[in-house]
N, C-alpha and C positions, 0 to 999 in steps of 0.2 A: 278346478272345481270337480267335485266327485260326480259318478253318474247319479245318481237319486238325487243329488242338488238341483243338477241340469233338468232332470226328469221332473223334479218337482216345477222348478223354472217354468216350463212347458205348461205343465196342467193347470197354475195358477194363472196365466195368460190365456188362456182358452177354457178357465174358468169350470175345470172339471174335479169329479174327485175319482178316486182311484177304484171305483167300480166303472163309472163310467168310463174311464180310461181302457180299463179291462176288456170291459165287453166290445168298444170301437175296435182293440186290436186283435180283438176274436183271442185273449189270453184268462188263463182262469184268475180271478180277484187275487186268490192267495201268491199268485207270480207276482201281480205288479205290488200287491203289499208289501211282501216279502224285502223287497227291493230297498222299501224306505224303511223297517224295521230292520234289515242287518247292514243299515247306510251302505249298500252297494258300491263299491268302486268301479267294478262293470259284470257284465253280465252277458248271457249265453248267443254265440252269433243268431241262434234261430230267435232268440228274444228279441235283439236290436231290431231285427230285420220288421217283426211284427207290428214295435211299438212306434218306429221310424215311418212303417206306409199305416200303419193305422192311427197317426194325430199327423200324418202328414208333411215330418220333418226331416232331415236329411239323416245318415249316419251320420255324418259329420257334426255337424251341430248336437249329437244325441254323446258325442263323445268328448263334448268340449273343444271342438277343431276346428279351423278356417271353413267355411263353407268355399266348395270350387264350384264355381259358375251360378251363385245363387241366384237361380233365376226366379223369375217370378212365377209364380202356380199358372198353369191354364187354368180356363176358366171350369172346365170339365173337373177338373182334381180341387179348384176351390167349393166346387157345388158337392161333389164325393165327399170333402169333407167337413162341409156344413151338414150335408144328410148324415152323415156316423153320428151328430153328437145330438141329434133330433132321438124322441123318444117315438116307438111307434106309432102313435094318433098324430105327431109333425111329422113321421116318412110319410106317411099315408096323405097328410094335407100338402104338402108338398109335391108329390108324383101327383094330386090333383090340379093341382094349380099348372103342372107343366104341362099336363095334357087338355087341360084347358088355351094354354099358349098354343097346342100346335093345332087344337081344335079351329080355333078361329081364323086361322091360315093368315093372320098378321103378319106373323114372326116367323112363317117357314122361308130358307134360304131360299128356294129355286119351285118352280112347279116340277120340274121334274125330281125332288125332294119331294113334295106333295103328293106324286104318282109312284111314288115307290112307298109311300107310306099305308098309302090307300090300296096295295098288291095282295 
């Protein structure tokens, strides 16, 4: 499978279009377009690099390859990238909601978690 295949693969499972894609990988539109208008076969390491931590998926997988050790996301890099595909009014409701979670000292791990917050 060609890169723009795979690359398309990706965005249609995470249900993006290729602005959105652009902007989560901090890439300008006309890169990631470009990609699927000259059917890319691959493309620039500092590209990969981008479009791999910006939708979150491995080089490997971005280049049609075994994935080694695919582990599963922490939970820290699943929430980083459910925030990237949120439009600004959901980043904003979302860092509201989490700091509501650590407002109410439910959900902090440790009091001394809670006094280094409170510093």
């Amino acid at each position: 499978m060609e890169f723009y295949e795979i690359l398309q693969g990706i965005l249609d499972e995470r249900g993006l279009n290729v602005s959105e894609a652009a902007r989560m990988c901090g890439l300008p539109d006309g890169t990631v377009r470009s990609i699927f208008v000259r059917k890319q076969k691959n493309v620039a390491l500092e590209v990969a690099f981008k479009l791999s931590e910006g939708l979150g998926v491995s080089l490997e997988r971005l280049n049609g390859l075994p994935e080694k050790d695919a582990a599963k996301p922490t939970p820290e890099e699943r929430l980083l990238a459910l925030f990237r595909q949120l439009n600004e009014e959901g980043q904003e409701k979302l860092i509201d909601s989490a700091d509501d979670l650590v407002e109410s000292g439910k959900y902090i791990k440790s009091p001394a978690a809670r006094m280094g917050r409170e510093a």
